[in-house]
N, C-alpha and C positions, 0 to 999 in steps of 0.2 A: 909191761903190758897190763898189769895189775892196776898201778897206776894210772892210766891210762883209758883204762874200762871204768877205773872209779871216778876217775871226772869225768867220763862220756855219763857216766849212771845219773851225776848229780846234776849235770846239765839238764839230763833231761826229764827230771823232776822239777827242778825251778823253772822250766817251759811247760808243764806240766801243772802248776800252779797258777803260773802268768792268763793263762786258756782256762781254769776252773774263774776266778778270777772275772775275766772279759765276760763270760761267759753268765756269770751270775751281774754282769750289768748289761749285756746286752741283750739276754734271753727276754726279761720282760718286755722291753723296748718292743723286740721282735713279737712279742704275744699279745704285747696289746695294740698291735699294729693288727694283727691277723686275729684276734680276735678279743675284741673290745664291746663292753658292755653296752645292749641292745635292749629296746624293752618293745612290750608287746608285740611279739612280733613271730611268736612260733603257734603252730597248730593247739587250738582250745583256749589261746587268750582271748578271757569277753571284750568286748568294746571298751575305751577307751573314757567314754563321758556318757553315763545314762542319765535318767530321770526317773521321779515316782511321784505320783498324788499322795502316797501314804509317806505320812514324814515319821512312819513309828517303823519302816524297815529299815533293815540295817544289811542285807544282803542283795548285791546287784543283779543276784541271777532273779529279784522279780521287779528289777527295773525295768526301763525300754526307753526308746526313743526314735521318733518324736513323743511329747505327751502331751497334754491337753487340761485347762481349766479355766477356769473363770478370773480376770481379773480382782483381785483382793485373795487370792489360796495364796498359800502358803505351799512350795516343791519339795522336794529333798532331791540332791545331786549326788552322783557315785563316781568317781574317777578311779579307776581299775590299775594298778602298775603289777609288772612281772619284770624282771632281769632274766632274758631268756639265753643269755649266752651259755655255750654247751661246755669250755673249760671251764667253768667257777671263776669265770672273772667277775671282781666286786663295782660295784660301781658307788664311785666316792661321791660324797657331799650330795645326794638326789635331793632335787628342787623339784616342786608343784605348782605350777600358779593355775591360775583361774581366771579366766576373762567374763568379768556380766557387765552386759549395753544397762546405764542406766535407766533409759525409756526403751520399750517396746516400740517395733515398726509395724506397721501394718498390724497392729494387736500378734505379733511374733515374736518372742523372745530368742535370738542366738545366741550362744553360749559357746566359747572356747575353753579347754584345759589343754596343758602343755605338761612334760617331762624331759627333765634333765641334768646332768652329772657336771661332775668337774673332768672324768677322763672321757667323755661325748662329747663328740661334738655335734652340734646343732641339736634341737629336740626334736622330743615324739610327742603327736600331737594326733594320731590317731592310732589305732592297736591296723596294720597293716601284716597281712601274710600273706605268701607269697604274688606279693604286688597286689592285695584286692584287699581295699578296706572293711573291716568287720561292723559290721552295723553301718551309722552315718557318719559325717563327719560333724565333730559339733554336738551339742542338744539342742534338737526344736522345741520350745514349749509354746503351744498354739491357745490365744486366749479370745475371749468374747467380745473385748476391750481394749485399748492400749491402756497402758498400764505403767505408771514406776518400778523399776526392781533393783532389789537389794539386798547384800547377805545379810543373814541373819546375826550379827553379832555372836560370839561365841561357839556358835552352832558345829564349827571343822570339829570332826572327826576321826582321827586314825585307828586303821584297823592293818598293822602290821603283823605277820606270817600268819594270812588270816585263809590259809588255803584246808577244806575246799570255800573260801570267800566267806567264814564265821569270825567269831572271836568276838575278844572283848575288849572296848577302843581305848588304848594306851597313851599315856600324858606325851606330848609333844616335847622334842628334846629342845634342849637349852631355854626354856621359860615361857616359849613360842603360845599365843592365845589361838591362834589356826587365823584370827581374823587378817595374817600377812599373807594369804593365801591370793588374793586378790591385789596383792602389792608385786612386791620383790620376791613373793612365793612364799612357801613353808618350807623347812630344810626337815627332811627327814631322815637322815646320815648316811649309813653307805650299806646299799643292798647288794646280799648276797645272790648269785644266778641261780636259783632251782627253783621247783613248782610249790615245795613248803615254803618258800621266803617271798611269795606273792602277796600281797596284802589291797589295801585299799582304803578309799577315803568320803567320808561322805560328808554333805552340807546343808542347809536352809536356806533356800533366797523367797523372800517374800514379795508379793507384788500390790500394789495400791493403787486403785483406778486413779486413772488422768480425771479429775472435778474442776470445773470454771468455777469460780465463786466470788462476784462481784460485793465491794459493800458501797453502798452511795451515803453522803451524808451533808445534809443541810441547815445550815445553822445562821444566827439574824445578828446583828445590835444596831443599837440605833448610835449614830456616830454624833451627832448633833450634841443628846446629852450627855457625849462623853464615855460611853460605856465601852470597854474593853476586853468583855467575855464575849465568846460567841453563845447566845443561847437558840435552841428551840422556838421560842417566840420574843417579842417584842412590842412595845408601843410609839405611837406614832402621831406627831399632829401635821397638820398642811404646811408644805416646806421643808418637814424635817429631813437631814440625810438619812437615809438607810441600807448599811453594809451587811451584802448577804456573801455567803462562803458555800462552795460545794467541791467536798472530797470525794474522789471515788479510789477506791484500795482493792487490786487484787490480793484474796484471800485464799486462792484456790491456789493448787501446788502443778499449774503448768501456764505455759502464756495467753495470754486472751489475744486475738486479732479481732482488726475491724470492727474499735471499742467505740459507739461515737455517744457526747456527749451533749444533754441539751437541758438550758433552761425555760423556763416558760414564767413570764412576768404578767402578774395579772394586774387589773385595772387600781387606780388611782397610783399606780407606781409606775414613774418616769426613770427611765436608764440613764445616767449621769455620763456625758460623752467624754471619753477616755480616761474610764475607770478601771476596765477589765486587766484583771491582772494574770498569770497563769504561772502554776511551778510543777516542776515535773520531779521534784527532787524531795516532797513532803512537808514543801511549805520553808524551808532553809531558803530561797531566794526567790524572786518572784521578778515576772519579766512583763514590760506592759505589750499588749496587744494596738497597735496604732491600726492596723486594718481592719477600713470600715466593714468589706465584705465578708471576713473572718468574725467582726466581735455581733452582724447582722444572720450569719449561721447558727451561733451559739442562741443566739434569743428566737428562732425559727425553726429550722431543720438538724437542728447539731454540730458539734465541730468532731470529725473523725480524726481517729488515732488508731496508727497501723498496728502499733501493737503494744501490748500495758503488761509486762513480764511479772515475774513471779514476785508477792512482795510489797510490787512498786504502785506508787501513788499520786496521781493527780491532783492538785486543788486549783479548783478559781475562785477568785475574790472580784466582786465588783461594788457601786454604788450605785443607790435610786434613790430620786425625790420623790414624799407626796406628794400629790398634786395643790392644787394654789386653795380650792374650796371643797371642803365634805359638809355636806346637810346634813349629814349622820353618821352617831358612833357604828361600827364595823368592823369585822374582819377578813382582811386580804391573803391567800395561801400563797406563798409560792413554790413549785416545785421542782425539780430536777429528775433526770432521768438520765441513767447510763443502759446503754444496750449493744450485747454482740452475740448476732444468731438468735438463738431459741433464751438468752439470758435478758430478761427485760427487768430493772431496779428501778425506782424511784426514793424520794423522799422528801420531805418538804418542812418550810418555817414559816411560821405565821407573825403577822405584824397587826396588831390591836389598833385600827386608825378611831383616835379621837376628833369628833367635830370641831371646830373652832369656829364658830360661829357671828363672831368678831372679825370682820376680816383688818389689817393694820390700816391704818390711816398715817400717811408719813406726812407733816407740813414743813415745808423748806422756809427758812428766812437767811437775809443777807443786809450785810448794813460796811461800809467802809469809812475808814479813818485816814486820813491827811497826817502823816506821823510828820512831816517837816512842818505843816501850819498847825497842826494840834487843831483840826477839826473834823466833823464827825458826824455821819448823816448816810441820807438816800442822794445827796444833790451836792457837790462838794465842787469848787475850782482846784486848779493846782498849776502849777508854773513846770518848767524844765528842771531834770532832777530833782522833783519831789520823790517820796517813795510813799505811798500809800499802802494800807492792810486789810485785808478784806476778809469775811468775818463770815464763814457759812453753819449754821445752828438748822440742824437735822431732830426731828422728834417724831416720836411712832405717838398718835393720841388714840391707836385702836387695839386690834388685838396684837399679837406676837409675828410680828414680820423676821422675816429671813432673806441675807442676801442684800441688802438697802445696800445701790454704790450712789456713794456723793461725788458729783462730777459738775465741773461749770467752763462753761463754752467762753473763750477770754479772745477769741480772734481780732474783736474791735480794740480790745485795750493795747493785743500786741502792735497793731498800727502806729503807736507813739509811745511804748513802754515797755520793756522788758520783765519778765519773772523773775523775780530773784531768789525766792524762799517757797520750800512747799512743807507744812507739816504734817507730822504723821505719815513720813514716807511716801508722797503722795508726789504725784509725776507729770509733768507737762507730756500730751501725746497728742498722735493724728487725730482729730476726728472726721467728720461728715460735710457738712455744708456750711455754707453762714457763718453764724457766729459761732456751731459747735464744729468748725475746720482745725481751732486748735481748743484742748481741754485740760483743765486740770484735773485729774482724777484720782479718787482716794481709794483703797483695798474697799471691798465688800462687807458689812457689817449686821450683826443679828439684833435687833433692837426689840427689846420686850414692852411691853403694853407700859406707856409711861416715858418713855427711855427718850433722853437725848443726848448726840455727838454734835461737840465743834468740832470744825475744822479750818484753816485759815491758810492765807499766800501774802504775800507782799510782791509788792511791783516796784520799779524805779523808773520816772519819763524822764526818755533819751535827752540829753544834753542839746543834742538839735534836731526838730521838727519836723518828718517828710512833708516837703511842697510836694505831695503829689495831691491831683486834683481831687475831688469829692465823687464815689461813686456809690450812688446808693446810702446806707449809714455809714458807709465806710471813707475813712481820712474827712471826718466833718469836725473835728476839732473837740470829740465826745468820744469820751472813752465809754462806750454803753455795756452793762454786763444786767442777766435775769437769770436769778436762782430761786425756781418754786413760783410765787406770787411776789416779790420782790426785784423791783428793778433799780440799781443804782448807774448815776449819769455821774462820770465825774468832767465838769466841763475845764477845756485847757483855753491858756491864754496865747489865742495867735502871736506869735512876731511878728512885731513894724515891721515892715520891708522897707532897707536901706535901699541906698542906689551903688550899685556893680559897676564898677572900675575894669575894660577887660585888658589886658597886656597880652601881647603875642611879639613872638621873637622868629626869625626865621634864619637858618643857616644850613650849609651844607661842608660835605664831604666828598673826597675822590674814592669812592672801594678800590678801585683800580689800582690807585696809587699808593692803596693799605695807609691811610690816613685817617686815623685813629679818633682826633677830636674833628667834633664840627667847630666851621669859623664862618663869622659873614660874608669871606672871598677866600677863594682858593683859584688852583690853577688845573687846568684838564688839554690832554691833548687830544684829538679827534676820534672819538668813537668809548674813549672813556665812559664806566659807570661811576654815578652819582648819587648819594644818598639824602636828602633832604632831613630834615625836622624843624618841626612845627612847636615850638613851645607856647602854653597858651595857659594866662591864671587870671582870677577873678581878686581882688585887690582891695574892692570897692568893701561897703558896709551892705548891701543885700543880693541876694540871688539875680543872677542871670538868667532868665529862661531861653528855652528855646537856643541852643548853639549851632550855630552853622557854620563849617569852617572849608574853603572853598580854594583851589591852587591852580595858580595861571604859569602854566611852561612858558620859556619861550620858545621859539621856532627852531627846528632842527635837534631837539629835546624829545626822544618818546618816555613815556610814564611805562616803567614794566608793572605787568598784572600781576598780583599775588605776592607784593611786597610790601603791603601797608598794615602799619601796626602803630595802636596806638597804647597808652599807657596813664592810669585815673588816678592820681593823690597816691603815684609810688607804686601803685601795684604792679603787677609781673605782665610783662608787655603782651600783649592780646593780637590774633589778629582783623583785622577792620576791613570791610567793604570798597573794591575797585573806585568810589565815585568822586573821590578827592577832587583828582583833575581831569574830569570829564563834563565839569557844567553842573553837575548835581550837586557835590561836594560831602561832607559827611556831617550828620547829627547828632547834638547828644542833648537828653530832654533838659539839664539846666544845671548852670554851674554857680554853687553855694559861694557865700563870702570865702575865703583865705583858701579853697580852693584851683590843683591844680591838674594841668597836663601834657603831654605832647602826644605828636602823630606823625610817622614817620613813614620814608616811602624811597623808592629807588627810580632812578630815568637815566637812560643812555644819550649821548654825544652822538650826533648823525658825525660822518667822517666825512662828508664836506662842509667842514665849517674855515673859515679862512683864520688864518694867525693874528692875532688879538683881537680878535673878535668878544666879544662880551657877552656872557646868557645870564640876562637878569631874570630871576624866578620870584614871582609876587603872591604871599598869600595874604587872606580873606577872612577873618573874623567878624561875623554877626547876630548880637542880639536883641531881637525887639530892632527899635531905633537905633543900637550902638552897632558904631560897625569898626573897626581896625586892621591895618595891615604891616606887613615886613616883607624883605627882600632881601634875599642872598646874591650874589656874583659870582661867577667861573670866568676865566681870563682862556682863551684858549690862544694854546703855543706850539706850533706845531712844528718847530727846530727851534735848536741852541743857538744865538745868535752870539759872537763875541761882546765881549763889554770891554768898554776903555776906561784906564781907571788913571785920574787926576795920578800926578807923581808928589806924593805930600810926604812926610817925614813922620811915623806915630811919635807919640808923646813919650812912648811906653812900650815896651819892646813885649813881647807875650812871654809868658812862664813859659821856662825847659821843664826837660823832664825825658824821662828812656822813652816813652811815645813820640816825644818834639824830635828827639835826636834820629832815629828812626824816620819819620816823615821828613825832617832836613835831607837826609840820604837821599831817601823816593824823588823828592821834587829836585834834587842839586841832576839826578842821575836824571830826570826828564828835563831839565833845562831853566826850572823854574825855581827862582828863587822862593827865601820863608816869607819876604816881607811882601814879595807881590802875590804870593798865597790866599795871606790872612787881608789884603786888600782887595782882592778877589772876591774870597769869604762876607768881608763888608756891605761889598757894592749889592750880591745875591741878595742878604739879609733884607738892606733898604728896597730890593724891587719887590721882593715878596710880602714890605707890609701897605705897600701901593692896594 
């Protein structure tokens, strides 16, 4: 029994242990379930976030809030903590933060602080008892102005077991500057629950009024001589370019809206059309302005812009010319203006215009050269395939001109010659009328009092001559050209006119019958289509004028519409006008020595035409006096008729072969022998070259 009782004894000390044990890990569990640190939150905690105009207090009980000042004070902030839990539960790792709006609403500053642990959950964010917030929620700071705010660098302040709300503010643990207060928080380690381990914290946030503060700036050079700095002023003769610039930079530390920007160009300065340039980025890239009505605001009423933020910078760049004459030395302003609301800027660059009182005098002369006959003159001949060079001498005999473009009107010369060379980059283009329809033209050039540019082309006349008639000066056998006071005639030597030879051939084809070449006879059966062509060349030693080529059906033959096409010296077949074979026939203005062509066209087979019947088709070449004709044939067949064929013995028996052996089979197994076959094959052959 002893026994017995002595292991009931020791049992139930190691179940005794097991429960001390559970019990020292469960109890916490259970305590800080039922009672888990709380802050602010018992009878006589102040408010949670006050404020002061006095930034030299250090105790909250003569805070308050809301509170009130002027845009530009400087506040002090108080955030109050208490651990009110009533077992002495600690509350670990306690965090602070601090919420401040960087700008002021409505000149209102709101402000949040927050409180919170490792073993909390969620924070306290206002000092609440029983359910009724103690003060507000938040700090109102109400000002005069909107306003920037900001803590004050350095400024946190701890005042831990600082009850009743004194003390003296203690370094912040782990190296902490308070300015994380407004971050991730401040850690201020782990507070104990009672009314001595209440403390608190205090701050500076400063405010700086909201200020607009535009800068404008306007600055000149004159691009003409080169100059590369932007200055304040400038000089200036008639003609010169001159590039003006205008920055505007916000300065001020909030956004401008409704910024609009204008220039104002005063007289003898012309605006240089599609110069304006604009960068929104400080001048790093510049973008052109092509709208008219856009770069017409900027020189009048302004160009607006919604908004020019903190910083940020506008610049336009554009170009003006003087104007062409000034009687007198003077000075021209010009100014700029940025304006938004009650902010009006200007400023402005001046440009020194100098008289020139000499206005340029340019004298054009022209003189060409026969580089095949090596002659050289105002008055020159030339043959086919000469190349001639033509010689333009520009000189300014007055003052300083700007802009001189050499350009010469060559319409007449292109009539019988081609450009071949242009120097100094210089370009054959569209031009106007007459003789300036086509031009050569050289870049623009600045010529100084004294100054002269050549400039020169060469030409080559065409190998052969348009006979096209004379209309006006034009195709009269003079190549005419006028540069300045200078006019050169280079006179060409007409061609004899041989005599033209015409040839015409006429033949047809079956479409029907997918018959591939045309032949001067073919065969068609009733109602078949037919293709025609006309082949037609000039043979002779001179031009043929005037072609008329004209096509007689025969009867029972309709001509379909929209199938005539003809084709000139090779070229890609065209298509030509219904009047072939209608009486009218077709024209073409004249056909050259060793030139050729054809014309081609489609007609149907009426289906009562009877079995060998014949349609001879007749066509009509006429020039002047010469006239010639051709004629194709169609055989119409309208059944297979048997053929008998002589009983002759060939010479030569036809080549085998796996094809031969094959068709022997086909014709043994239809009844027909190889040799009456290929005497078969004979007879066809002989009727088809009938």
């Amino acid at each position: 029994m002893k026994k017995i009782k002595s292991s009931s004894k020791g049992k139930l000390t190691i179940f005794a242990l097991a429960f001390a044990m559970l019990a020292q890990i469960f109890l916490p569990i259970q305590n800080a379930s039922a009672d888990a640190p709380s802050f602010n939150q018992m009878s006589g905690d102040e408010e949670l976030l006050k404020g002061s105009t006095n930034v030299a207090s250090t105790n909250p009980l003569e805070a308050s809030d809301p509170i009130a000042g002027l845009a530009g004070d400087t506040f002090k902030g108080f955030i109050y903590y208490h651990n009110g839990t009533v077992n002495d539960t600690v509350a670990y790792s306690t965090r602070i933060k601090l919420s401040i709006p960087t700008v002021s609403t409505n000149s209102t500053i709101l402000m949040n602080a927050s409180i919170g642990a490792d073993n909390v959950s969620g924070l306290t964010t206002d000092t609440i008892v029983n359910g009724v917030i103690v003060g507000k929620s938040g700090l109102t700071t109400s000002l005069d102005a909107d306003a920037i705010v900001q803590l004050v660098p350095g400024s946190v302040k701890w005042y831990p077991e600082a009850s009743p709300l004194s003390g003296t503010p203690q370094v912040l643990p782990s190296g902490q500057t308070g300015d994380e207060i407004t971050g991730a928080g401040i850690n201020i380690g782990d507070i104990q629950s009672c009314w001595n381990h209440a403390g608190h914290i205090t701050f500076l946030y400063k405010t700086t009024k909201l200020q607009s503060d535009i800068k404008i700036e306007k600055t000149v050079q004159n691009i003409t001589l080169g100059q590369s700095t932007w200055e304040k002023s400038t000089t200036g003769k008639p003609n010169q370019t001159i590039g003006f610039k205008v920055s505007v930079k916000n300065n001020g530390n909030t956004a401008i809206d409704d910024l609009n920007i204008l220039d104002q160009l005063p007289g003898d300065l012309e605006y240089v059309n599609g110069t304006l340039l604009s960068s929104i980025d400080g001048g790093l890239s510049f973008s052109a302005i092509s709208d008219n009505a856009l770069v017409g605001k900027f020189f009048n009423n302004g160009i607006n812009h919604d908004v020019l933020t903190k910083n940020q910078e506008i610049i336009y760049k554009f170009n003006t010319k003087v104007t062409n004459f000034v009687n007198s030395d003077h000075t021209v302003i010009n100014t700029a203006r940025a304006s938004s609301g009650t902010i009006n800027v200007i400023d402005q660059a001046s440009v020194d215009i100098k008289a020139d009182l000499v206005p340029p005098t340019i004298v054009r002369n022209k003189i060409a050269k026969n580089l095949t006959q090596n002659t050289e003159g105002k008055n020159l001949s030339a043959n086919v395939n000469d190349e001639i060079l033509y010689t333009l001498t520009t000189k300014n005999t007055g003052g300083t001109a700007t802009d001189v473009v050499v350009e010469d009107g060559v319409a007449d010369i292109l009539d019988y010659a081609k450009v071949v060379a242009i120097s100094d980059a210089g370009q054959l283009v569209d031009g106007t009328v007459g003789n300036d329809e086509k031009i050569v033209r050289y870049s623009s050039v600045n010529l100084a009092p004294g100054e002269s540019i050549v400039r020169t082309f060469k030409i080559k006349v065409d190998s052969v001559l348009q006979n096209t008639p004379q209309l006006g000066f034009r195709f009269d056998y003079i190549m005419y050209n006028k540069y300045g006071d200078d006019v050169v005639n280079i006179t060409l030597q007409k061609p004899v006119p041989g005599s033209p030879v015409l040839g015409i051939e006429k033949t047809v084809r079956n479409v029907t019958q997918n018959e591939t070449a045309f032949a001067k006879s073919n065969f068609a059966t009733p109602g078949d289509t037919l293709e025609y062509k006309i082949s037609f060349t000039n043979t002779g030693s001179g031009p043929a004028p005037y072609i008329k080529i004209s096509d007689v059906l025969p009867a029972n033959v309709q001509f379909l519409s929209g199938t005539t096409l003809y084709s000139f010296n090779g070229d890609t077949e065209k298509t030509l006008s219904d009047g072939i074979s209608n009486g009218q026939g077709v024209s073409f203005n004249s056909l050259q020595a060793g030139e050729s062509g054809y014309v081609k066209f489609k007609a149907v087979t009426s289906s009562d035409l009877a079995n060998n019947e014949n349609l001879v088709n007749t066509t009509y070449i006429k020039s002047m006096e010469l006239t010639s004709s051709s004629t194709a044939t169609t055989v119409i067949r309208k059944t297979t008729t048997p053929v008998t064929v002589a009983k002759t013995t060939p010479t030569s028996l036809p080549k085998t072969g796996a094809a031969t052996v094959v068709l022997s089979l086909l014709l043994a197994l239809s009844g027909v022998t190889m040799l009456t076959y290929y005497r078969l094959k004979n007879r066809l052959s002989q009727l088809q070259s009938l």
